[in-house]
N, C-alpha and C positions, 0 to 999 in steps of 0.2 A: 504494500500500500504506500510507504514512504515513497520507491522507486513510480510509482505510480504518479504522483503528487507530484513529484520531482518533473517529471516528463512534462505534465500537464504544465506545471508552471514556468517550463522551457519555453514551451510551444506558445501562449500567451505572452511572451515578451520578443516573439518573430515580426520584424517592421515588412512590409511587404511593400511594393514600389510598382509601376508603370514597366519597367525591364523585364525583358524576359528571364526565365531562371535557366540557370546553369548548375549542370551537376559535374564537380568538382571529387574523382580522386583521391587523393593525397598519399596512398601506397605506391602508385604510380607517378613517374617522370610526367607520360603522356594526361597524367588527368583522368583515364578511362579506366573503368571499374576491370579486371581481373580474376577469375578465381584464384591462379597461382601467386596472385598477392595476397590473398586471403589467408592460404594455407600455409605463405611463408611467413607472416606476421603472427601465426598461429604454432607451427613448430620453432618458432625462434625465442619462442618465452616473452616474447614483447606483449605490451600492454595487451590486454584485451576488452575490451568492451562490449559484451555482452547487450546492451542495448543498441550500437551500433550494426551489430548483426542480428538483432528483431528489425530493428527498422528496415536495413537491405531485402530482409523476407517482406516485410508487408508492402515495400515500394516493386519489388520484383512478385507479389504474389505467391508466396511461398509456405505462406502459412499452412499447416495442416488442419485445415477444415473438412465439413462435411464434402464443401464442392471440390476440391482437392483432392480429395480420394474419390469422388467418382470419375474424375478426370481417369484414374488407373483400375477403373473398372470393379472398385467395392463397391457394394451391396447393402449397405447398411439405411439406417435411418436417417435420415437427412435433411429433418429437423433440427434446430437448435434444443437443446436440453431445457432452456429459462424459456423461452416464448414458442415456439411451434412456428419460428421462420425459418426459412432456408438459408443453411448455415453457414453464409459466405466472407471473408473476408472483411468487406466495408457492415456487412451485419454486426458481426461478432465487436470490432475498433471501433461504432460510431451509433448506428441503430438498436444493437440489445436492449433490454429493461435493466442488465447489468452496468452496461455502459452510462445511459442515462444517467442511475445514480451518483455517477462521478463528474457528468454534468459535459459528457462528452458527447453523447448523444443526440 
């Protein structure tokens, strides 16, 4: 919940501007995301940031949701568990009755 609050009170202090956005690198020379930057910033003991790489998933879509795995052909309910919507992504981060309560929703 701290790490939660934390996030949220990041994201409220973002100035936003008329410019286009730019996604910025920084493992990289060239600026463009890598996986073998990933995995070497990862066996090299260096920092890691754990919220860094939830965000990559949720900007790349990578979360493991209901609709996630039927992409790979489970079978399961695909439902949310809190609300009886379709368990996606922008559901689960923004629309939930979970989420709501944190005032994200």
């Amino acid at each position: 919940m701290v790490e939660w609050r934390e996030m949220i009170a990041k994201i409220q202090d973002i100035n936003l501007c008329a410019e286009n956005d730019r996604m910025i690198w920084k493992l990289e020379l060239s600026g463009r995301f890598s996986v073998k930057s990933v995995y070497k910033i990862m066996l090299s003991g260096g920092e890691k940031d754990e919220r860094a790489i939830f965000f990559w998933m949720v900007w790349k879509d990578r979360l493991q949701t209901v609709e996630q795995l039927i992409i790979g052909k489970w079978n399961g309910v695909a439902e949310c568990k809190l609300c009886d919507q379709l368990e996606t992504r922008d559901h689960l981060l923004l629309c939930c009755s979970i989420a709501r309560q944190f005032g994200v929703g």
